[in-house]
ZANU-722044 format. One record per atom (N, C-alpha, C): residue number from 1; x, y, z; residue in one letter. Coordinates in Angstrom, 3 decimals. Layout:
REM residues N
   seq         c1         c2         c3   type
   NUM          X          Y          Z      a
...
This chain:
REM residues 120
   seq         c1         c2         c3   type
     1     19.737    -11.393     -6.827      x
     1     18.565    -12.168     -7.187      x
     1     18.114    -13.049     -6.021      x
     2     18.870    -13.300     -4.987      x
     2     19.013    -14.235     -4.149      x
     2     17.811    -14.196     -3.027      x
     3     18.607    -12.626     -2.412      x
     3     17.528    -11.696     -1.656      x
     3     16.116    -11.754     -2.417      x
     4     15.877    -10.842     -3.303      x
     4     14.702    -10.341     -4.047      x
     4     13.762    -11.804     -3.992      x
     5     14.894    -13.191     -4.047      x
     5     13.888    -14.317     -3.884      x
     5     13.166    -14.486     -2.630      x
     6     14.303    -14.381     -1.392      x
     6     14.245    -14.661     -0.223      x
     6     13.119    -13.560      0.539      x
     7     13.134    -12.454     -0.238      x
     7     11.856    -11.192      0.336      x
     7     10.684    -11.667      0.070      x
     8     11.240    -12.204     -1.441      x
     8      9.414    -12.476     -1.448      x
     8      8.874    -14.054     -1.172      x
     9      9.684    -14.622     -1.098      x
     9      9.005    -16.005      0.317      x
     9      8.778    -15.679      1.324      x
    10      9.055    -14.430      2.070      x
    10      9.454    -14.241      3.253      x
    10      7.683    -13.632      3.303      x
    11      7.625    -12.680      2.453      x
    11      6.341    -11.913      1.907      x
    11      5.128    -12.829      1.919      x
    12      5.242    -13.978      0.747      x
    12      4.412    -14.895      0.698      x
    12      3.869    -15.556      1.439      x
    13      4.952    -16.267      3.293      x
    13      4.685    -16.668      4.203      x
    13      4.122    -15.511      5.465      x
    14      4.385    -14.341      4.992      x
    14      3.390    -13.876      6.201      x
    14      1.902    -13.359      5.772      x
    15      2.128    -13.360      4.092      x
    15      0.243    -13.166      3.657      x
    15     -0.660    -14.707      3.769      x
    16      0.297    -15.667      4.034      x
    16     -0.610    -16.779      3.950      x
    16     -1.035    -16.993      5.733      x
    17      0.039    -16.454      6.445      x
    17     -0.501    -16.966      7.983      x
    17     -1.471    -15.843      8.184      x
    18     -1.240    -14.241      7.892      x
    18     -1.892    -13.425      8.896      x
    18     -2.798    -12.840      7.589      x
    19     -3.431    -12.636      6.532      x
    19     -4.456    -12.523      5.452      x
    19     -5.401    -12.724      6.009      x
    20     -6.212    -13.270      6.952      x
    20     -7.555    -13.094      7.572      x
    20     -7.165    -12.079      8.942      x
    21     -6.568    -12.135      9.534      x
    21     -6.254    -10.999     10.857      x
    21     -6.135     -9.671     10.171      x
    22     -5.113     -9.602      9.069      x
    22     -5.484     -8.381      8.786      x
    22     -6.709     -7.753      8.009      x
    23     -7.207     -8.912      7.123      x
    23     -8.172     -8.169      6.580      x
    23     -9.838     -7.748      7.597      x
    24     -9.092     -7.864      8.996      x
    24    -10.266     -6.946      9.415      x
    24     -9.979     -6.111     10.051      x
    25     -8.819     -5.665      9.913      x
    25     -8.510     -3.980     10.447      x
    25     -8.330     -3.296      9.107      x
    26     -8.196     -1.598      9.143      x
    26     -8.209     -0.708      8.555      x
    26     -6.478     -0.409      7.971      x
    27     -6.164      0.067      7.349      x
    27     -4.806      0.081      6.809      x
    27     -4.933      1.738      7.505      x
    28     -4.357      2.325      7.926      x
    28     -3.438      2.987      8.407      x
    28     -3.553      4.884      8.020      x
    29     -3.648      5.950      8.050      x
    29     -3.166      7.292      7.671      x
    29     -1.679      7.249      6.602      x
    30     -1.854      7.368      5.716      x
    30     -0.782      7.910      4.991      x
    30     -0.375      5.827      4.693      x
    31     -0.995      5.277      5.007      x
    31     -0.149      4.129      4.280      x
    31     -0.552      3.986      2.510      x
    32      0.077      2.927      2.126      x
    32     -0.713      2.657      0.552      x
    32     -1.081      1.485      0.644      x
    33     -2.138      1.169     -0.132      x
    33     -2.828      0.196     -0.747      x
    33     -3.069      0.004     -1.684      x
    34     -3.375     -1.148     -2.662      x
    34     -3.748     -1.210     -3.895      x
    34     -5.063     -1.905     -4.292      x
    35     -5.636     -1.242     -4.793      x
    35     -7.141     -1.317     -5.128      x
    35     -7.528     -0.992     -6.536      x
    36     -7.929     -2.745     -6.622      x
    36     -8.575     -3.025     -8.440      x
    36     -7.304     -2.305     -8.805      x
    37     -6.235     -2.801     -8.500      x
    37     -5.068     -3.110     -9.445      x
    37     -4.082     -1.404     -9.059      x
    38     -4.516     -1.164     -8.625      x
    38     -3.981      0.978     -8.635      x
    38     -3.647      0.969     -7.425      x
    39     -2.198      1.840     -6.944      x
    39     -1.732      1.819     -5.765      x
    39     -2.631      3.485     -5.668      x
    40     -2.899      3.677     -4.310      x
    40     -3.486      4.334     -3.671      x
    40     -2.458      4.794     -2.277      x
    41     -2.597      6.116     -1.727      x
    41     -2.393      6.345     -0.201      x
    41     -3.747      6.711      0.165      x
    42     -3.744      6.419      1.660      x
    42     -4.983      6.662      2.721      x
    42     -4.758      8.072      3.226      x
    43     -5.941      8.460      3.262      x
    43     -5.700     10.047      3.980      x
    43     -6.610      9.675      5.023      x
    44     -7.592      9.524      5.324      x
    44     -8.384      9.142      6.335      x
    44     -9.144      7.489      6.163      x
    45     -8.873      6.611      7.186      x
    45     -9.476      5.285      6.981      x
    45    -10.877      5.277      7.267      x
    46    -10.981      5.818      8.095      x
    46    -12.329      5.830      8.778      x
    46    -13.235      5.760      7.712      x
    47    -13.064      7.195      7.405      x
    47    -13.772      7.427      5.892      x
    47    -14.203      7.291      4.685      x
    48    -12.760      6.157      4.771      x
    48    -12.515      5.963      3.018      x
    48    -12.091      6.786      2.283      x
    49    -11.212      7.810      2.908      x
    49    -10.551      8.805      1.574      x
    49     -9.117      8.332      1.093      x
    50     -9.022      8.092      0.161      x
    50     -8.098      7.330     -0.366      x
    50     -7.842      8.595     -1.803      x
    51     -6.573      8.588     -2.018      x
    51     -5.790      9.073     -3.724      x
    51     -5.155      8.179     -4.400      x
    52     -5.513      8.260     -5.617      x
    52     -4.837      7.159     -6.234      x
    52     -3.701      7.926     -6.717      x
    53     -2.502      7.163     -6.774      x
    53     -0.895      8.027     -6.834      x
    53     -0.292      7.785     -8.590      x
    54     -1.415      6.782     -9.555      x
    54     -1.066      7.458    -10.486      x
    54     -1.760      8.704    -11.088      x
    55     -2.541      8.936    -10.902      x
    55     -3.152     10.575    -10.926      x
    55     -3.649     11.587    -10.080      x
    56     -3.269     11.615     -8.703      x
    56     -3.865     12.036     -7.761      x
    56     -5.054     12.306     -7.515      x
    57     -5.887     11.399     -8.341      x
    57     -7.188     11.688     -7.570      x
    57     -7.636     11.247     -6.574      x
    58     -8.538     11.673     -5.730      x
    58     -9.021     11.910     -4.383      x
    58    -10.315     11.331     -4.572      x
    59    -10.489     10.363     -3.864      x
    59    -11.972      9.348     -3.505      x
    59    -12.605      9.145     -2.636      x
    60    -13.467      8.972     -2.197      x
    60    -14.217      8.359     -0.639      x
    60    -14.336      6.855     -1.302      x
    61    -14.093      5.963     -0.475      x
    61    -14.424      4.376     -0.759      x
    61    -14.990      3.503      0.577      x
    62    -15.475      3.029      0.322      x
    62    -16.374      2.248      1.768      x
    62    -15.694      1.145      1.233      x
    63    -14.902      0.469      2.617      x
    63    -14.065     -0.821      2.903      x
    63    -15.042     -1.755      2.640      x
    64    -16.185     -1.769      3.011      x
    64    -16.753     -3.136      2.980      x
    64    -17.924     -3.418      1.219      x
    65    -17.486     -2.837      0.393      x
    65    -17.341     -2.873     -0.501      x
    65    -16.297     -3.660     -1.438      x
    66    -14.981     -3.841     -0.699      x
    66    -13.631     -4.646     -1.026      x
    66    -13.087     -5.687     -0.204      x
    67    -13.440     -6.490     -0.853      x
    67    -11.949     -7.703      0.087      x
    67    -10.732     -7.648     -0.031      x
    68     -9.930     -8.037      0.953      x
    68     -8.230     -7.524      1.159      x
    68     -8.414     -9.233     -0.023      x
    69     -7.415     -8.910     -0.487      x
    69     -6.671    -10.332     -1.389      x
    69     -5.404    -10.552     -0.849      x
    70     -4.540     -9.667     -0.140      x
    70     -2.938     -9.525      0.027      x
    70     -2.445     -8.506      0.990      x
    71     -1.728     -9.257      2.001      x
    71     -1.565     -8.694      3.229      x
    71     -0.204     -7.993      2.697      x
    72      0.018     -7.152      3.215      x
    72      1.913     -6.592      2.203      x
    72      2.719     -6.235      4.016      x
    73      2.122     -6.300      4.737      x
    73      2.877     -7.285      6.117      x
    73      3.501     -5.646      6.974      x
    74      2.770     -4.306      6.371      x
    74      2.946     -2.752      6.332      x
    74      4.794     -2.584      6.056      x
    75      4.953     -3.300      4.977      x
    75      6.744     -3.435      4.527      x
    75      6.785     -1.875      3.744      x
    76      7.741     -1.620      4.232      x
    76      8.078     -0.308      3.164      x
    76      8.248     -0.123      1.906      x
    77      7.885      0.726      1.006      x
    77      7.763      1.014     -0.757      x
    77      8.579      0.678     -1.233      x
    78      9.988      1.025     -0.768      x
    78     11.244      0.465     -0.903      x
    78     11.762     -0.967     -1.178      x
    79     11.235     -1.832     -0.085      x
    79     11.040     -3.660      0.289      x
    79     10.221     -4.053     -1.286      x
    80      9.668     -3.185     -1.135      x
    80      8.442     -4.057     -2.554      x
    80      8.754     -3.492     -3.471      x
    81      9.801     -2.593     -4.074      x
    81      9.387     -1.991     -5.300      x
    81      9.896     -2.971     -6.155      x
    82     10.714     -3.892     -5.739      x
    82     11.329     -5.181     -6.288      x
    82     10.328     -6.402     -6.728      x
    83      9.291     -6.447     -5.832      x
    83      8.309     -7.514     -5.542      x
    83      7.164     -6.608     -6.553      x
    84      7.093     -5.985     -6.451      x
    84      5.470     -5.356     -7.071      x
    84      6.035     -3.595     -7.380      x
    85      5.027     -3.634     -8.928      x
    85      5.800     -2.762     -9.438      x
    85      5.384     -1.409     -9.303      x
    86      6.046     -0.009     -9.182      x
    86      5.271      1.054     -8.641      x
    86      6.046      1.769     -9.952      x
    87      5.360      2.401    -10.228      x
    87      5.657      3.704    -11.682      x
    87      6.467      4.732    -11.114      x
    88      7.203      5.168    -11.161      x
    88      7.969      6.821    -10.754      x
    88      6.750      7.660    -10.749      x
    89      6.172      7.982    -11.208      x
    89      5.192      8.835    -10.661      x
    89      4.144      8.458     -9.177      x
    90      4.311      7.189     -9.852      x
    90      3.602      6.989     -8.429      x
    90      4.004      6.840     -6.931      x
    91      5.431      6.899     -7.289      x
    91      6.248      7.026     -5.993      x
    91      6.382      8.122     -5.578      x
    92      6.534      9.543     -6.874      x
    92      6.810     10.679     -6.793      x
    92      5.585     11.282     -6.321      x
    93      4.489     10.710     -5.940      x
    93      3.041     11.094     -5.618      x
    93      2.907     10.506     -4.112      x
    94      3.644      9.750     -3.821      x
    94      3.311      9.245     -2.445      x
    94      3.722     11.101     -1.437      x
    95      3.235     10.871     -0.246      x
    95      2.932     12.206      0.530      x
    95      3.664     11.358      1.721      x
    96      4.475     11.962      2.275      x
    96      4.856     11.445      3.598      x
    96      4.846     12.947      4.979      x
    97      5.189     13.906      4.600      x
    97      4.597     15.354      5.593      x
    97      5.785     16.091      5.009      x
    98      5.195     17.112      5.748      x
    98      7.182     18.166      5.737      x
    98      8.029     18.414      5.649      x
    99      8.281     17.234      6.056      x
    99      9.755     16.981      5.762      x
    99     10.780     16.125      5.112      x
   100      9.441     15.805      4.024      x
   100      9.790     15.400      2.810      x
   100     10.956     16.034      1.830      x
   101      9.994     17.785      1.859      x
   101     11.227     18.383      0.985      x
   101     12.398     18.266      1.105      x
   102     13.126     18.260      2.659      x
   102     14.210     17.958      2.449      x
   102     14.714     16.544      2.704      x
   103     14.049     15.551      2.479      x
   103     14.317     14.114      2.715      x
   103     13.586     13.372      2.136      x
   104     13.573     13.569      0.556      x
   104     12.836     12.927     -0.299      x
   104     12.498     11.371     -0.041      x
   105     13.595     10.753     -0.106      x
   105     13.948      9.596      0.269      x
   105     12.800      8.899      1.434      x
   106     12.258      9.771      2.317      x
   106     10.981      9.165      3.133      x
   106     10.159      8.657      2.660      x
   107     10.005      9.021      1.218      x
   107      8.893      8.585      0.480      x
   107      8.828      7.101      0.380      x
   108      9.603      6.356      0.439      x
   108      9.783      5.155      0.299      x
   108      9.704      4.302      1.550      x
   109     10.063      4.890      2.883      x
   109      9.462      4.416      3.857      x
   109      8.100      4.069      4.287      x
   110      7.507      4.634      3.319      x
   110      6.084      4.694      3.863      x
   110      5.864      3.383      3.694      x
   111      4.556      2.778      4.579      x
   111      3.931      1.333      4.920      x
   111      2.903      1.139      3.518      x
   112      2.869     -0.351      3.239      x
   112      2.423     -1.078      1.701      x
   112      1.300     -1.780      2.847      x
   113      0.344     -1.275      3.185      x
   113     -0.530     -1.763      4.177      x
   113     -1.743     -3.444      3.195      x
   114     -2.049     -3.319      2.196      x
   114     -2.733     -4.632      1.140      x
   114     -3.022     -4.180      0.132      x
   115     -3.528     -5.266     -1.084      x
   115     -4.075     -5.143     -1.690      x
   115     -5.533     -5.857     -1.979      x
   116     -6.383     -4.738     -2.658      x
   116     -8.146     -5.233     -2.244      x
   116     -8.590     -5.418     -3.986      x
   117     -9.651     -6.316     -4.025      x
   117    -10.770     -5.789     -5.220      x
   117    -12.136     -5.677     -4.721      x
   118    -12.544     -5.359     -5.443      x
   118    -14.052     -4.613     -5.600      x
   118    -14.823     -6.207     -5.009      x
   119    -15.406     -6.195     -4.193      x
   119    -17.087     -7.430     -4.443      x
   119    -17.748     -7.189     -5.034      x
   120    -18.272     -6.239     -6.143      x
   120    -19.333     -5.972     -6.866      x
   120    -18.867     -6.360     -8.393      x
């Protein structure tokens, strides 16, 4: 319990210093984000193609449509699944490449790049 406290102060103090620096870069290829409440991976930033990983659907979204609320500091799925809660499916939906099949376990490495809501 100690840790799980100490992660997420640790968490809390780097969304309060760096939450404006990051929210003007792009989160990443293959990272996740969570948007209006739904964890998502990025397939292309540029673009805005984003899947949401509890149903795999596939979106185009324009960033400047959303404000970041929460920097997640690009900590691994793993670091947070303690801090913020991810469904088994939605972990089982994250995509990391090839060589996944035989190293499931990557899945959880992947980067927790923020979380956004809608401005509209």
């Amino acid at each position: 319990m100690d840790d799980l406290l100490a992660k997420k102060q640790t968490l809390e103090e780097y969304n309060e210093k760096n939450l404006k620096e990051d929210s003007n870069k792009l989160p990443g290829t293959l990272d996740i984000v969570k948007i209006n409440g739904r964890w998502a991976q990025v397939y292309c930033p540029a673009m805005g193609r984003i899947r949401f990983l509890d149903n795999n659907l596939g979106v185009i979204i324009s960033w400047e449509d959303y404000k970041m609320i929460r920097s997640f500091a690009g900590w691994p799925v793993y670091l947070l699944k303690g801090l913020e809660y991810f469904a088994p499916e939605e972990i089982l939906n994250i995509r990391w490449g090839p060589e996944q099949a035989a190293d499931p376990y990557l899945k959880e490495v992947v980067s927790v790049f923020g979380a956004y809501i809608s401005k509209k």
